[in-house]
C-alpha positions as CSV (number, residue, x, y, z in Angstrom):
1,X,7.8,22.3,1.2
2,X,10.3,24.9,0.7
3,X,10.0,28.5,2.5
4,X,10.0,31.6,0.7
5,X,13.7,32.7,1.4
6,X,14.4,29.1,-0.1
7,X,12.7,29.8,-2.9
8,X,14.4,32.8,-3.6
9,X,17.7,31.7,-2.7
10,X,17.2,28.6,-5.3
11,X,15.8,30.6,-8.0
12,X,18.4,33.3,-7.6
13,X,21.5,30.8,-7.5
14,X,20.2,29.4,-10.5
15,X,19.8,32.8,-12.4
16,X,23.0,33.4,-11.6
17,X,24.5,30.2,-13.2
18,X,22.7,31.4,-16.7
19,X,24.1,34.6,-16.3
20,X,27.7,33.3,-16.4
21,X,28.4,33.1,-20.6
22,X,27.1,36.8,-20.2
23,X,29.6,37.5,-17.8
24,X,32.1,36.2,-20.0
25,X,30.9,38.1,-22.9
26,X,31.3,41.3,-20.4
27,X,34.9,40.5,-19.4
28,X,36.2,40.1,-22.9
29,X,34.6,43.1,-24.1
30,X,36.5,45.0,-21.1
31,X,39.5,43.3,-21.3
32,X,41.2,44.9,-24.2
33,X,40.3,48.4,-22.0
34,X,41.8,47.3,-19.2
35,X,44.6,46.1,-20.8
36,X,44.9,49.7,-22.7
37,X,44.9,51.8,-19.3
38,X,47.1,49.4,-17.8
39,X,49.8,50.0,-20.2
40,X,50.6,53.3,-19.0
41,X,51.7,52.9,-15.7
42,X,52.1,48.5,-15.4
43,X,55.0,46.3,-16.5
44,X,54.6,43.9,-18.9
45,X,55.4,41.6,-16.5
46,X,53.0,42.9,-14.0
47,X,50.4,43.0,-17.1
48,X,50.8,39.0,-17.3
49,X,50.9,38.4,-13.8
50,X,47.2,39.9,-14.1
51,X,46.2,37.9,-17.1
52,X,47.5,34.4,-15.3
53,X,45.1,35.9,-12.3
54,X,42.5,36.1,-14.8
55,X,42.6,32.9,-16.3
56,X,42.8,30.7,-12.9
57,X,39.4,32.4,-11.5
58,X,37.9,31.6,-15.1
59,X,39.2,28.3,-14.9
60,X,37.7,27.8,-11.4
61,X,34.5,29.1,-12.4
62,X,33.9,26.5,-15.2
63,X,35.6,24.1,-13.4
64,X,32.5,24.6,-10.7
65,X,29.7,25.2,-13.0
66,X,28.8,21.9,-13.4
67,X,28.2,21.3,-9.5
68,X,26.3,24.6,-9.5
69,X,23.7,23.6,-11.9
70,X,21.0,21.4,-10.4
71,X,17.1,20.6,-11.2
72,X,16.7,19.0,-8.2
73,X,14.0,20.0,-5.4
74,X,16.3,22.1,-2.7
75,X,17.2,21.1,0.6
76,X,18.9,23.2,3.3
77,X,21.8,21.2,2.7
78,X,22.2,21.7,-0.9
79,X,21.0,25.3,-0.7
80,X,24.8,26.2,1.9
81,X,26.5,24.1,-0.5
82,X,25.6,26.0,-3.6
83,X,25.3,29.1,-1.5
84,X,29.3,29.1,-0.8
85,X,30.6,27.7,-4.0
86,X,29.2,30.4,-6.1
87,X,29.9,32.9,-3.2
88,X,33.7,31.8,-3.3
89,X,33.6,32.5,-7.3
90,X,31.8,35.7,-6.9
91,X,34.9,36.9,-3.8
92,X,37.4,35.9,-6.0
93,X,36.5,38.4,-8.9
94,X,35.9,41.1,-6.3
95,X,39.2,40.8,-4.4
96,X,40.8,40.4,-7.8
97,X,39.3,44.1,-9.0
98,X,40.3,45.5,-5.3
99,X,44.2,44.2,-5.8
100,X,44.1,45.5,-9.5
101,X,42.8,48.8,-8.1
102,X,45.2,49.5,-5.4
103,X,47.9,48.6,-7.8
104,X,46.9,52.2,-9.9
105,X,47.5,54.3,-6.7
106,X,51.2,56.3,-7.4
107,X,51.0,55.5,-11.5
108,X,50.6,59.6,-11.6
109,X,47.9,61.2,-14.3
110,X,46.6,57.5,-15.7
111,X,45.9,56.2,-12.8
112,X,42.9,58.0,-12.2
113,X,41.3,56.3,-16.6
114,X,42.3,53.0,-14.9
115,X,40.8,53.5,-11.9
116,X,37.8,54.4,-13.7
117,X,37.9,51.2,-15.8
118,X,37.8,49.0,-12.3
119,X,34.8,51.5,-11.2
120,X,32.8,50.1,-14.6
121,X,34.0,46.3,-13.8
122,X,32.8,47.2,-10.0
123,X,29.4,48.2,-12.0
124,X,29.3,45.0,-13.4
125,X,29.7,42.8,-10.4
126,X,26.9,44.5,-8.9
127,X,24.6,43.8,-12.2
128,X,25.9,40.0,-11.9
129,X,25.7,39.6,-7.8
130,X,21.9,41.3,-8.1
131,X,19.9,38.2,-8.2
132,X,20.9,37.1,-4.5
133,X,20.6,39.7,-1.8
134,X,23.2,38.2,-0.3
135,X,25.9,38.9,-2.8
136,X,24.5,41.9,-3.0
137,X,25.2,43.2,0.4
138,X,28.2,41.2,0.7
139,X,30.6,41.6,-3.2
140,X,29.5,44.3,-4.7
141,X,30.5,47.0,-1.4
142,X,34.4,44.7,-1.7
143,X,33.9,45.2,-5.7
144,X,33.5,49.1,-5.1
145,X,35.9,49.7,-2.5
146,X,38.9,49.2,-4.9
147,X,38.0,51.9,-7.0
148,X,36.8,54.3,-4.6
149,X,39.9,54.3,-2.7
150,X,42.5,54.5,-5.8
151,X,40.5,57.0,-7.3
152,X,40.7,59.3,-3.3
153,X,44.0,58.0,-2.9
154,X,45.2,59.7,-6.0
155,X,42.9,62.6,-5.6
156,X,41.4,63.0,-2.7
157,X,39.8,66.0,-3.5
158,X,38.4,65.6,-7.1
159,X,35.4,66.0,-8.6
160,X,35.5,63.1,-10.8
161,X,36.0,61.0,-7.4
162,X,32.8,62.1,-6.5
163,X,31.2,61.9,-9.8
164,X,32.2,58.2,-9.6
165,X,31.9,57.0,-6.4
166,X,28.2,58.6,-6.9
167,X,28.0,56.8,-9.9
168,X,29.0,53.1,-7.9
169,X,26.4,54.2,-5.1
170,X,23.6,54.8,-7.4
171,X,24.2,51.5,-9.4
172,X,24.3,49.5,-6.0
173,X,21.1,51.3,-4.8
174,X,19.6,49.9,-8.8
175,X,21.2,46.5,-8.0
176,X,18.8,46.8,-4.9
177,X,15.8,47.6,-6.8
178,X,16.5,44.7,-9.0
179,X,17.2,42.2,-6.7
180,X,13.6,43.4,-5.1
181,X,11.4,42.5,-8.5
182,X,14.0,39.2,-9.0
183,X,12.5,38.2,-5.7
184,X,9.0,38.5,-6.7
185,X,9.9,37.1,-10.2
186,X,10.7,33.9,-8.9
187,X,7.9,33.6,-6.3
188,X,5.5,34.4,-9.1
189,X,7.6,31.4,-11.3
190,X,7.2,29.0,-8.5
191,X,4.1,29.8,-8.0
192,X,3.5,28.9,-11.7
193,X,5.5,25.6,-11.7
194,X,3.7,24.6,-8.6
195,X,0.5,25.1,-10.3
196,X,1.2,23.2,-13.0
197,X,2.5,20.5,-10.8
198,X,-0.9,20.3,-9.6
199,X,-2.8,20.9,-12.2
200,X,-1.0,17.4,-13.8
201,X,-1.2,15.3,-10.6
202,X,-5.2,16.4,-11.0
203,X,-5.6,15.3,-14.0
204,X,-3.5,11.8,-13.5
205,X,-5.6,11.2,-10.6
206,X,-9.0,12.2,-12.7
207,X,-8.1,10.0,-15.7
208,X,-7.1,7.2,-13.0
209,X,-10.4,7.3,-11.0
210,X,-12.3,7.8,-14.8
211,X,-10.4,4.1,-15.6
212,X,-10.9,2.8,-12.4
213,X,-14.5,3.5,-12.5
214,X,-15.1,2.8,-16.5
215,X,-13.3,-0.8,-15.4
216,X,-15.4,-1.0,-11.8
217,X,-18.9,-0.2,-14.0
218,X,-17.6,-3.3,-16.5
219,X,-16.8,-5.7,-14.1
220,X,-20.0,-5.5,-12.3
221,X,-21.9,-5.6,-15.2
222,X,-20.2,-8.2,-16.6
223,X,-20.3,-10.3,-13.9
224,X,-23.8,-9.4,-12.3
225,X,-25.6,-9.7,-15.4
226,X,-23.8,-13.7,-15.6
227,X,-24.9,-14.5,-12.1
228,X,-28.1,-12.8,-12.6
229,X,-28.6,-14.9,-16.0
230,X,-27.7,-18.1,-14.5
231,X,-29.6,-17.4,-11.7
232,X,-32.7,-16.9,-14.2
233,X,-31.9,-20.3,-16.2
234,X,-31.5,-22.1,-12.5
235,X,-34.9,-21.0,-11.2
236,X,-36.8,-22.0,-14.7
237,X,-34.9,-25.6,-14.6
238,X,-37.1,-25.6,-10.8
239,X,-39.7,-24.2,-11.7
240,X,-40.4,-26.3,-14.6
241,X,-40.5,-29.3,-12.0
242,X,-42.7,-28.0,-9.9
243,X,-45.8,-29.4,-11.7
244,X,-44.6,-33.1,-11.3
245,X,-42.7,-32.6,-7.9
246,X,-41.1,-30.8,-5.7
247,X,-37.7,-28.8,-7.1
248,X,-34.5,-30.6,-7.3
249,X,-32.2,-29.3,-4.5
250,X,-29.2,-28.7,-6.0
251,X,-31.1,-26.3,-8.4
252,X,-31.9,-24.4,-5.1
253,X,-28.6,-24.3,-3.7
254,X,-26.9,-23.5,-7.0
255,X,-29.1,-20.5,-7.4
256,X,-28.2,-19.6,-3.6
257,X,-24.6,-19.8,-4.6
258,X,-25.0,-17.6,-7.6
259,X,-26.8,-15.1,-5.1
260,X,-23.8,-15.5,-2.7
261,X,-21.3,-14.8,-5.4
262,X,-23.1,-11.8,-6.3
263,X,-22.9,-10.5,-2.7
264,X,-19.7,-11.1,-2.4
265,X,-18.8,-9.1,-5.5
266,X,-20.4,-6.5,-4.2
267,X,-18.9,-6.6,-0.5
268,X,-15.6,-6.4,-2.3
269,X,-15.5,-3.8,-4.3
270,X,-17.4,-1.7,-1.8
271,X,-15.0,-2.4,0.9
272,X,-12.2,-1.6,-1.8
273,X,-13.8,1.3,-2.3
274,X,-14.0,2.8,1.4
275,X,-10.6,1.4,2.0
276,X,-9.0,3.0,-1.1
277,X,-10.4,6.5,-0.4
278,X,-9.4,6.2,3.7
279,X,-13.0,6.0,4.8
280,X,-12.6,2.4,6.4
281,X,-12.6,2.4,10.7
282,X,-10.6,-0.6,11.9
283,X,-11.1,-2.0,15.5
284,X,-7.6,-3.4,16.2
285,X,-7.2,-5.3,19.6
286,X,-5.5,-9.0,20.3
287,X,-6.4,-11.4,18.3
288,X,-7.2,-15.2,19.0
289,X,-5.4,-16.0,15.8
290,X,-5.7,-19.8,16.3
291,X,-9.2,-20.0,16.6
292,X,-9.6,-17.5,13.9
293,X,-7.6,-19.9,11.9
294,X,-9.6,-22.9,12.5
295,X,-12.9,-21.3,12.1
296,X,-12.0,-19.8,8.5
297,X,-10.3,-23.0,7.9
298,X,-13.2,-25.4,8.4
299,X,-15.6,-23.1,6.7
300,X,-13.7,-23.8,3.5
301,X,-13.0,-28.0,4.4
302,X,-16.2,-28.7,2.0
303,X,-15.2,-26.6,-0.4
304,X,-12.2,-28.4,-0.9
305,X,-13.2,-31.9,-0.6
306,X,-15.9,-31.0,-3.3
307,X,-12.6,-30.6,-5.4
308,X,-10.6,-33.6,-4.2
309,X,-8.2,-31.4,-2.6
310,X,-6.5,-32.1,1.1
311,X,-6.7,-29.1,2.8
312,X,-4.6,-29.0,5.9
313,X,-4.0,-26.6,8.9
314,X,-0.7,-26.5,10.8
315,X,-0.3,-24.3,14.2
316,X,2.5,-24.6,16.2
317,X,2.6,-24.0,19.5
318,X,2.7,-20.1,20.0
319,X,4.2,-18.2,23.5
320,X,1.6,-18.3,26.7
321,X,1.5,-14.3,26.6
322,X,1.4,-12.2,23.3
323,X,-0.7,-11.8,20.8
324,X,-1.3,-10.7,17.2
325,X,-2.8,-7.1,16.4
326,X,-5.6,-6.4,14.1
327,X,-9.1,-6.4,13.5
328,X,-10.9,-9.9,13.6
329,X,-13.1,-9.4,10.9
330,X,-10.9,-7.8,8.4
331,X,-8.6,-11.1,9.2
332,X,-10.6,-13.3,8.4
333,X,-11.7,-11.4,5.4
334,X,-8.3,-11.7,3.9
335,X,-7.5,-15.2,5.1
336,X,-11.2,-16.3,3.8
337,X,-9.8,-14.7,0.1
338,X,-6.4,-16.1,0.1
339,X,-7.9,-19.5,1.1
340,X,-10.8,-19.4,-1.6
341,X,-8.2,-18.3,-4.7
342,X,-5.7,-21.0,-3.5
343,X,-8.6,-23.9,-3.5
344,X,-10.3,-21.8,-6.4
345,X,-7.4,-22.1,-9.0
346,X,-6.0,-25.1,-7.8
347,X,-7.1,-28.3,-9.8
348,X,-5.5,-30.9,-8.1
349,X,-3.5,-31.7,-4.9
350,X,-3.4,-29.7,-1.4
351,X,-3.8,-26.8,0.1
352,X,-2.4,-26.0,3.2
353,X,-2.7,-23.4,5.9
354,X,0.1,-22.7,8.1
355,X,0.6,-20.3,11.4
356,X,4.4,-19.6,11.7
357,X,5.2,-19.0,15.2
358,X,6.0,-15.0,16.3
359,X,9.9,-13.3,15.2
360,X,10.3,-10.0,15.4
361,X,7.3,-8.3,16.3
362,X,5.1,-9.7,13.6
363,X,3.1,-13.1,13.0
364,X,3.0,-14.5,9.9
365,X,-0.3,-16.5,8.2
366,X,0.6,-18.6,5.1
367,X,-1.6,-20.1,2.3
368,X,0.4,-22.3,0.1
369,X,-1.0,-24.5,-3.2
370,X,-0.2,-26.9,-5.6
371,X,-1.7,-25.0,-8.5
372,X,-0.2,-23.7,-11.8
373,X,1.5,-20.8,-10.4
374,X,2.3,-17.0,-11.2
375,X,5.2,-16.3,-13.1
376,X,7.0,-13.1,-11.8
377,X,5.0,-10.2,-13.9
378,X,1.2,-12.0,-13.6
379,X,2.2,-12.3,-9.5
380,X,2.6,-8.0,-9.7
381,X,-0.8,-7.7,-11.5
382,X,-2.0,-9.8,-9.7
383,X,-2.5,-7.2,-7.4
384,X,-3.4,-4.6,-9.5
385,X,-7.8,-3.6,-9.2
386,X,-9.5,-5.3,-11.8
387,X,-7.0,-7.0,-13.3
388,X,-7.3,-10.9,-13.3
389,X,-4.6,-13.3,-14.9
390,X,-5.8,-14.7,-17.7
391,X,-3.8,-17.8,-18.2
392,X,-5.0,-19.0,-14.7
393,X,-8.5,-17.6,-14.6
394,X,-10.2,-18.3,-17.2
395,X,-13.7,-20.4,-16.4
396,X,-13.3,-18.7,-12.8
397,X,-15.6,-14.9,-12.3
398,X,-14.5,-12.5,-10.2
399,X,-14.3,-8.6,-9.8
400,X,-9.9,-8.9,-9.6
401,X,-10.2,-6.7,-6.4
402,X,-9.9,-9.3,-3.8
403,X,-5.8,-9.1,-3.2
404,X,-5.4,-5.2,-3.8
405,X,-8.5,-5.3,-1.4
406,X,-6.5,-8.2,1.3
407,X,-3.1,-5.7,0.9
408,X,-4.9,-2.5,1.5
409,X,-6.7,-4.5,4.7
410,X,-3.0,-5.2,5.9
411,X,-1.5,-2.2,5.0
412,X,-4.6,-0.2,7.4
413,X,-3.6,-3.5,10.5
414,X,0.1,-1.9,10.1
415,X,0.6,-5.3,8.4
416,X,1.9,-6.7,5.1
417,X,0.8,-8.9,2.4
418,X,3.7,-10.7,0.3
419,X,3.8,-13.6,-2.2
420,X,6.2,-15.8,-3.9
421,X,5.3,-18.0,-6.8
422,X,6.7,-20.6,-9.3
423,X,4.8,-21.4,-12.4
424,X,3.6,-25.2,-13.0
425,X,4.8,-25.9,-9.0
426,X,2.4,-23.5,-6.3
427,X,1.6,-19.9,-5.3
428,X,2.6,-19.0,-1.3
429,X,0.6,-16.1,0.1
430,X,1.2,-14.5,3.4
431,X,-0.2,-12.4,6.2
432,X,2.2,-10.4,8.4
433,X,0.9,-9.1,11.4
434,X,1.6,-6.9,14.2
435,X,2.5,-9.4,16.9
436,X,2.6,-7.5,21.2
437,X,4.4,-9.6,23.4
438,X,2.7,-8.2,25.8
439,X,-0.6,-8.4,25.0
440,X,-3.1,-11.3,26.3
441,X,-5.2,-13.2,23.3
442,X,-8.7,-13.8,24.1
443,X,-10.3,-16.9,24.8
444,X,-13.1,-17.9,22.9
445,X,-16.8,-17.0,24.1
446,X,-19.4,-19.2,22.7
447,X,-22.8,-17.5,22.3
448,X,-25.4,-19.3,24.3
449,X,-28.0,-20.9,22.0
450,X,-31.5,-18.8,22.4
451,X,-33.6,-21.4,24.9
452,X,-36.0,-24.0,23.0
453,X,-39.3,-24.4,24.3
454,X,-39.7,-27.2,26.9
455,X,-41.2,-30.4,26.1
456,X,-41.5,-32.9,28.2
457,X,-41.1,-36.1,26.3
458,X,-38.6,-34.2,24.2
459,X,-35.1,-34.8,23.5
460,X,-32.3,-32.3,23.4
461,X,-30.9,-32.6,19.8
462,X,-27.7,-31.3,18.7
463,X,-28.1,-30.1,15.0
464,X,-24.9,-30.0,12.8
465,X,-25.0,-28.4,9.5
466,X,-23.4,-25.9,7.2
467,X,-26.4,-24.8,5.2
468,X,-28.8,-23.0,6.1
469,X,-31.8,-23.9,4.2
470,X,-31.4,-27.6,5.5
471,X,-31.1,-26.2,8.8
472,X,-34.0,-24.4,8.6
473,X,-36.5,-27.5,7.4
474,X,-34.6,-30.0,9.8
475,X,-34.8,-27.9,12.8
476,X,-38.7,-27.0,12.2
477,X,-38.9,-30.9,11.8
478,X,-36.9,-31.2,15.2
479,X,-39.2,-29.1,16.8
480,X,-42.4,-30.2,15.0
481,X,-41.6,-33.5,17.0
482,X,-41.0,-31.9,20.0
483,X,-37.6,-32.0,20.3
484,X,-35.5,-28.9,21.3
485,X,-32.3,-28.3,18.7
486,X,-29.0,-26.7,19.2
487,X,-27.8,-25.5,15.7
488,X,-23.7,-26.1,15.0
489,X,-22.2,-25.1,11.7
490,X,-18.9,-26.4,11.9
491,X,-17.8,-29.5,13.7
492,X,-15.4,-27.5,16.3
493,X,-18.4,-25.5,17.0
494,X,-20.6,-28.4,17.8
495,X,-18.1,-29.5,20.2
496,X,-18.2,-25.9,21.8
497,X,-22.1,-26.0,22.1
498,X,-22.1,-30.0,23.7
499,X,-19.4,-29.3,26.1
500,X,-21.9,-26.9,27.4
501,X,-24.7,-29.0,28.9
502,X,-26.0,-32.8,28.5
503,X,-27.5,-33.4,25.0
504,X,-29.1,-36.5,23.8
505,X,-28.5,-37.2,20.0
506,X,-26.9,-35.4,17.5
507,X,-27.8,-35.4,13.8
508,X,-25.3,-35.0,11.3
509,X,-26.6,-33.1,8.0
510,X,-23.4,-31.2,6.8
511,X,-24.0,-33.2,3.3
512,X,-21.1,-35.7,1.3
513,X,-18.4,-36.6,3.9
514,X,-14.9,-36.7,3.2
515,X,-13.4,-40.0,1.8
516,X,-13.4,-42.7,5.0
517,X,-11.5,-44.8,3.1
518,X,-8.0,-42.5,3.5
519,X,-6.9,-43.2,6.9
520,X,-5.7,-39.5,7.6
521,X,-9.8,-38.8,6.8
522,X,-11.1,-41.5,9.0
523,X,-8.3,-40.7,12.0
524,X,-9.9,-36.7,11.7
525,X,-13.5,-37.9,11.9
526,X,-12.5,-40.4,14.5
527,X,-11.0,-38.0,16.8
528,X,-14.1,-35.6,16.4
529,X,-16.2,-38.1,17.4
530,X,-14.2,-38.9,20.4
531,X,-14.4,-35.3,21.6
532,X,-17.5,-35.2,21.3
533,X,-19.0,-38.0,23.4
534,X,-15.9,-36.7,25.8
535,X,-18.6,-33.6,26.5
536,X,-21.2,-35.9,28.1
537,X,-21.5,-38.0,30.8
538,X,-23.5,-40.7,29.6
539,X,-22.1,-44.1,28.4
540,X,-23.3,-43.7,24.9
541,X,-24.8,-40.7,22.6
542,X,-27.1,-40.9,20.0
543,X,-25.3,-40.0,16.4
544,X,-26.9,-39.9,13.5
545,X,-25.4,-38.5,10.1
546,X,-27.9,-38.0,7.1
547,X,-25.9,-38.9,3.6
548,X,-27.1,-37.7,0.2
549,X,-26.3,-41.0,-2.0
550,X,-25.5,-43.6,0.6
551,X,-21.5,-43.6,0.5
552,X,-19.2,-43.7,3.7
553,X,-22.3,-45.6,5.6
554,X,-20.3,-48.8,6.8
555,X,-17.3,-46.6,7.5
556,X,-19.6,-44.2,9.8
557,X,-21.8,-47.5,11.6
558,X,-18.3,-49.1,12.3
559,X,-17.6,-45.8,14.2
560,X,-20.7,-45.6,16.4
561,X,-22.9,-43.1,13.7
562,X,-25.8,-44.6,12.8
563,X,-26.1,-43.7,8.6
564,X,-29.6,-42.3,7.4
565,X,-30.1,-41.9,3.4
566,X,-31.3,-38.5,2.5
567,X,-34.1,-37.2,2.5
568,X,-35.9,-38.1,5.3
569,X,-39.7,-38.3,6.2
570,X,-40.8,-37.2,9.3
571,X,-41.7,-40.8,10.4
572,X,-38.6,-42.1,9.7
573,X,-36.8,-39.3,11.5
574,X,-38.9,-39.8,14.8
575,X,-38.4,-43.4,14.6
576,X,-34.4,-43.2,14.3
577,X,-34.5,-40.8,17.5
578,X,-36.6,-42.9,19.1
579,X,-34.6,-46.6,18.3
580,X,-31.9,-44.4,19.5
């Protein structure tokens, strides 16, 4: 922001540039009286001379004027430029009035009219140097000295010399007075400008939080009364077959999914909220960025074989020391919405996560797609609040907060969210991150599992599933047989928990598995099966995987996993265990 001599200086310049056509106005009206006292003592040679003067500084003031005007806000810079240009003009007229007063002195009785005349164009310098101080102080005393000393030069003693050098003294000490309630004037004006400047950034920002809220209160709405609505029709649909037998599980879990999506809605635009208004507290520290990945990654795997999708993770091998800068949770956040809109709004084909090894201080994350694609303008909205892309999202809910939410995630990691698109070909969404050379990533911590109560004929059951309901009712049905359970949710996790002590089965209940007919498929599960009997020390280990409608049973048993068709009695579960 400006200072208050800055101000003044700007506001003054600037008066001073409208004041020039009145300055003109003022020479022409004097010129044909000082042409008229000049004639009695000048040449008309030396009368032209004058004239030629005259025209050159007018010429060099226009020639300038366009430089001199400016709507710009003032710098220092600008303010010296300005400041000397229109200083230079202003010395130019002054030393022009000296020369043409000194030039009376010896021209006998007329002398003293035309000396007289320069005093009244001195007067008028000092009206037109009055809105800068400095002008003041510095052209109008050169301005009066001309006439001052022609007029004591040719009579020293006269009254008139008094008369008018009073006259010249009294007309700078008004010039003074002026400049003093200019000064004020144009605080007072900024003051006003700067008021109104305010007053209009208020209101933008009023009528943007009115439309951000009016579009907030729709969305939610909107979509909570759909999800509360299907949630409604879900829970009738079990309800009504409750009198002939327990409700159908995928009524269940499609309410729970409606209930998740509502929470989620809600997360978001909360979190958009506090991030938007600077409320959010980030805890940034080294990252384990590949585990990170692989976690968020897996957590989605279902998701997108539901879909028919491939869904690939690709992590290079990144420097012993260094590591990425941010907060964990907020990472995953982002990564866990980039990954559910690329697997969301893609109908066929892959999606793939990629970790691009460190360059430059930052780490890039990359979510790429086979969808329909953005073209150039949707890609901009696209993360824009509330604003969804029609073309690609219709079918699809959502609050349209998700990817201003990721960028303002980034933007509080010191980070960067980017995107590159090509309609009917794939979308490519990426993470930067802060990447310390430095710094030392941590290693992964399992939690130890909460000790089961000891049985003594017992076994030691390692429980893998990614829903919690069915964990719930197959873990009380581990235990009601006396068996103590470890609980896994992802298959890297279960490898964790094994590697941690001896176990004696493990039971599978993480619902459809992928297609065991593709040999990229069958290599994954293969290899995960291999690391995990690599945990224990006993020849073999009990598997046992429990499979909704029957499919991928002969490719399991020919891998060691003994197939059970879902659901399950009590019986038979004990009796599996116990064949096994």
């Amino acid at each position: 922001m400006p200072t208050q001599e800055q101000i003044a200086l700007d506001y003054g310049l600037k008066a001073q540039v409208r004041l020039l056509p009145y300055a003109l106005g003022f020479f022409a009206i004097g010129l044909p009286v000082y042409i008229w006292g000049a004639s009695y003592f000048m040449s008309p040679l030396q009368i032209a001379l004058n004239m030629v003067l005259f025209v050159c500084i007018w010429t060099a003031f226009f020639f300038l004027k366009p430089s001199l005007k400016t709507d710009a806000v003032p710098t220092r810079r600008s303010l010296d430029v300005r400041l000397r240009r229109q200083w230079l003009c202003g010395a130019l007229w002054a030393l022009s009035l000296l020369v043409a007063s000194l030039s009376s002195v010896g021209g006998g009785p007329a002398a003293q009219v035309f000396a007289t005349i320069c005093a009244g164009a001195a007067v008028g310098i000092i009206f037109f140097s009055a809105p800068v101080l400095l002008f003041l102080l510095t052209l109008a005393p050169l301005a009066m000295a001309g006439p001052i000393l022609a007029l004591n030069l040719t009579q020293p003693d006269g009254t008139w010399t008094n008369l008018v050098t009073g006259g010249l003294a009294m007309a700078l000490a008004l010039g003074l007075i002026m400049n003093r309630h200019l000064r004020e004037h144009y605080q007072l004006a900024f003051a006003q400008v700067r008021t109104l400047q305010e007053r209009e950034a208020a209101l933008t920002a009023r009528d943007n939080l009115t439309r951000d809220q009016m579009a907030l209160m729709q969305t939610l709405s909107r979509e909570i009364a759909t999800g509360l609505r299907s949630v409604e029709q879900t829970l009738d649909q079990g309800l009504s077959h409750l009198s002939r037998a327990p409700a159908p599980r995928h009524y269940v879990e499609s309410a729970r999914s409606e209930i998740d999506h509502l929470l989620g809605l809600i997360t978001t635009t909360l979190d958009e909220g506090e991030a938007r208004s600077g409320q959010m507290v980030l805890d940034l520290r080294p990252l384990d960025i590949e585990s990170l990945m692989r976690d968020v990654t897996s957590g989605f795997q279902d998701m997108a074989t539901a879909k028919g999708l491939d869904l690939t993770l690709s992590l290079p091998p990144l420097p012993e020391t260094g590591a990425a800068i941010g907060d964990a949770s907020r990472v995953e956040q982002i990564l866990s919405h980039l990954l559910a809109n690329a697997i969301q709004y893609t109908p066929k084909g892959k999606v793939e996560v990629r970790l691009l090894p460190p360059d430059e201080g930052v780490l890039r994350l990359k979510v790429m797609d086979s969808g329909p694609g953005l073209e150039p303008e949707e890609l901009h909205r696209a993360f824009l609040p509330h604003e969804r892309i029609a073309r690609t999202s219709a079918g699809y809910s959502g609050a349209g907060l998700g990817l201003n939410l990721s960028r303002r995630l980034a933007e509080l990691m010191h980070g960067e969210i980017g995107a590159q698109s090509t309609p009917d070909v794939g979308s490519k969404f990426w993470l930067d991150l802060p990447y310390d050379p430095d710094a030392i990533a941590p290693r992964p911590v399992a939690k130890p599992e909460a000790p089961a109560q000891e049985s003594v004929s017992g076994l030691k059951v390692m429980l893998v599933s990614n829903d919690s309901l069915r964990s719930v009712e197959l873990r009380d049905t581990l235990e009601g047989l006396g068996h103590r359970c470890l609980t896994a949710t992802t298959r890297p996790r279960a490898v964790s928990l094994a590697a941690k002590g001896d176990i004696d089965a493990v039971l599978i209940a993480t619902g459809a598995f992928e297609d065991l007919d593709n040999a990229a498929n069958r290599q994954k599960v293969a290899e995960w099966l291999e690391r995990l009997r690599a945990t224990q020390a006993r020849e073999a280990l009990t598997i046992l995987a429990l499979l909704p409608d029957g499919q991928q049973a002969e490719p399991l048993s020919e891998m060691g996993v003994r197939p059970l068709l879902m659901p399950q009695s009590e019986d038979a579960l004990r009796r599996a265990l116990t064949v096994g």
